[in-house]
Each structure stands twice: as C-alpha cells, then as structure tokens.
N, C-alpha and C positions, 0 to 999 in steps of 0.2 A: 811901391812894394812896402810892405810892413815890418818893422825892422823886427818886431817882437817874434812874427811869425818865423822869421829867417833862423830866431833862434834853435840850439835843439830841442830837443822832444823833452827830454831828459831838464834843460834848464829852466824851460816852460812848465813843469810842471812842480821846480821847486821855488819858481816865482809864486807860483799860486799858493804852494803851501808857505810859503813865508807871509804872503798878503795874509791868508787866512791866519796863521798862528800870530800876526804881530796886532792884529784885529782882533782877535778874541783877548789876546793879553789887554790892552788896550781897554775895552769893553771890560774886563774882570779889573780891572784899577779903579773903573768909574760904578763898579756894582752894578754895571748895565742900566745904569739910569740917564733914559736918554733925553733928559734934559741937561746933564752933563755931557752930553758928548759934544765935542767940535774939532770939527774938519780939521782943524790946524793942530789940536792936541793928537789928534789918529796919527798926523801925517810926522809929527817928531817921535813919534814911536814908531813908527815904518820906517822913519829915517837912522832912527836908532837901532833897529833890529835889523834890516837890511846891513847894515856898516860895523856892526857887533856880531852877529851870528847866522848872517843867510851864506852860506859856501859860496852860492853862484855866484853873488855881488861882484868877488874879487877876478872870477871868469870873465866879467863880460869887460870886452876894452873902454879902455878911457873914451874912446871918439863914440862908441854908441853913447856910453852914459853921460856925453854932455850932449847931444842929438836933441833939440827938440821936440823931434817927430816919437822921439821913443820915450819921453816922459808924458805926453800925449796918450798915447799906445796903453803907458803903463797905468795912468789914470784912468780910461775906459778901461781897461783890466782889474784896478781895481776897485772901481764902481761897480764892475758884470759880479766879480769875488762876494762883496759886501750885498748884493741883491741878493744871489745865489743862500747866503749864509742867514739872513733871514725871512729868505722862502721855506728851507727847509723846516720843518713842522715837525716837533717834538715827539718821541714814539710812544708807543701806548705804557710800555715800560717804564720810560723818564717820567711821566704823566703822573702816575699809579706810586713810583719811587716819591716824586715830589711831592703829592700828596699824603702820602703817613710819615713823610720825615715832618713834613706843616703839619699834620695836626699833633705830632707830638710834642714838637715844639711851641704851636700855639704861635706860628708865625704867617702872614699871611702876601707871601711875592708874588707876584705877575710873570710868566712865561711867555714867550708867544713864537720860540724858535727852537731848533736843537742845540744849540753852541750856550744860548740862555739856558734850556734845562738843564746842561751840563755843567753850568757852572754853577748853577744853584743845588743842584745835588753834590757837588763837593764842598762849598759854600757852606750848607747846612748839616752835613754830614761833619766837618770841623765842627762846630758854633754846638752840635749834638755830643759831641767830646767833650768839650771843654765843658758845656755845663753838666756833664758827667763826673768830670775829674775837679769840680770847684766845691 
C-alpha cells in the first residue's frame, strides 16, 4: 500500500504545492538556466522549504518520515510535479506580455513553460523599474 496515498486529500495536495512552490523558488535563484540546475541543489531547497515553511511537514509522523517507501513515493511525486511544471505551455498572454516587455527592454530570454514565463515577466517587469528609476 502507498503510504503517500493513505495520506489526506488535504495533505496531498499541500505536498504538491510545496514541491511546486520550493521548485520554482529554486529555478528563480538559478534564473532558470538549466545548465545551473542540479538535482542536489533543488533537493536542499525542498529540504529547506519543507522544514521552514510547508505546515504539513510537521503533521506527518516521525515513523512515516523516516520510511523508505515514502521518500521513494515522495521522489516519484516529485519527478511527476517537475514533469507536470514543464509541460505546461506558457499562455498566449504570458507570450504577448514577454514579448513587449523584450523589446522594450532590448533583451532577449528563452521561455518554454508557464512557471518560466512567470518569472520572466516579473523578472523583467523589476529590471523595467529600475532602469526607469536610474
């Protein structure tokens, strides 16, 4: 039986969002260049943001969280998470926004997901500030 699944509905789904938001924080440290990225850097930032700020963390008992089977679980979970986050495909809005914030800026990034277009449009929408206010 899967230990992740036994858990609730409710915890399972703030697993996911902590996978997902300690990922994108993670990915926005390295400027989404993913020749910067590694497996071991993501996973002390998951281990950091799970033990800092995921609520559930402190719900689930000690004997799961030393479990095997459920860091297993939590790994295929969050591999499915990370798949999921760069399938999603950037919408025609993000597209349209990133493109006249680059040309006004005269800068020229690579997108190829939503959680990417999202950070480059707040990214550039600062960097658009600042050389406003300089």
């Amino acid at each position: 039986m899967s230990i992740l699944n036994g858990l609730s509905h409710g915890m399972k789904i703030s697993i996911t969002r902590s996978i997902t938001t300690a990922f994108e924080q993670y990915m926005a440290d390295i400027l989404w260049e993913e020749e910067a990225y590694s497996p071991s850097g993501f996973m002390k930032e998951w281990q950091r943001y799970i033990q800092q700020s995921a609520s559930w963390y402190n719900d689930v008992p000690d004997d799961v969280k030393n479990d095997p089977q459920f860091h297993e679980e939590l790994a295929k979970k969050i591999n499915q998470v990370v798949e999921k986050i760069f399938s999603e495909e950037p919408t025609t809005e993000q597209i349209e926004t990133i493109n006249a914030l680059q040309e006004r800026l005269g800068t020229d990034y690579d997108f190829s997901c939503k959680a990417e277009a999202r950070f480059y449009i707040g990214f550039l929408t600062e960097y658009e500030k600042k050389k406003r206010n300089s």
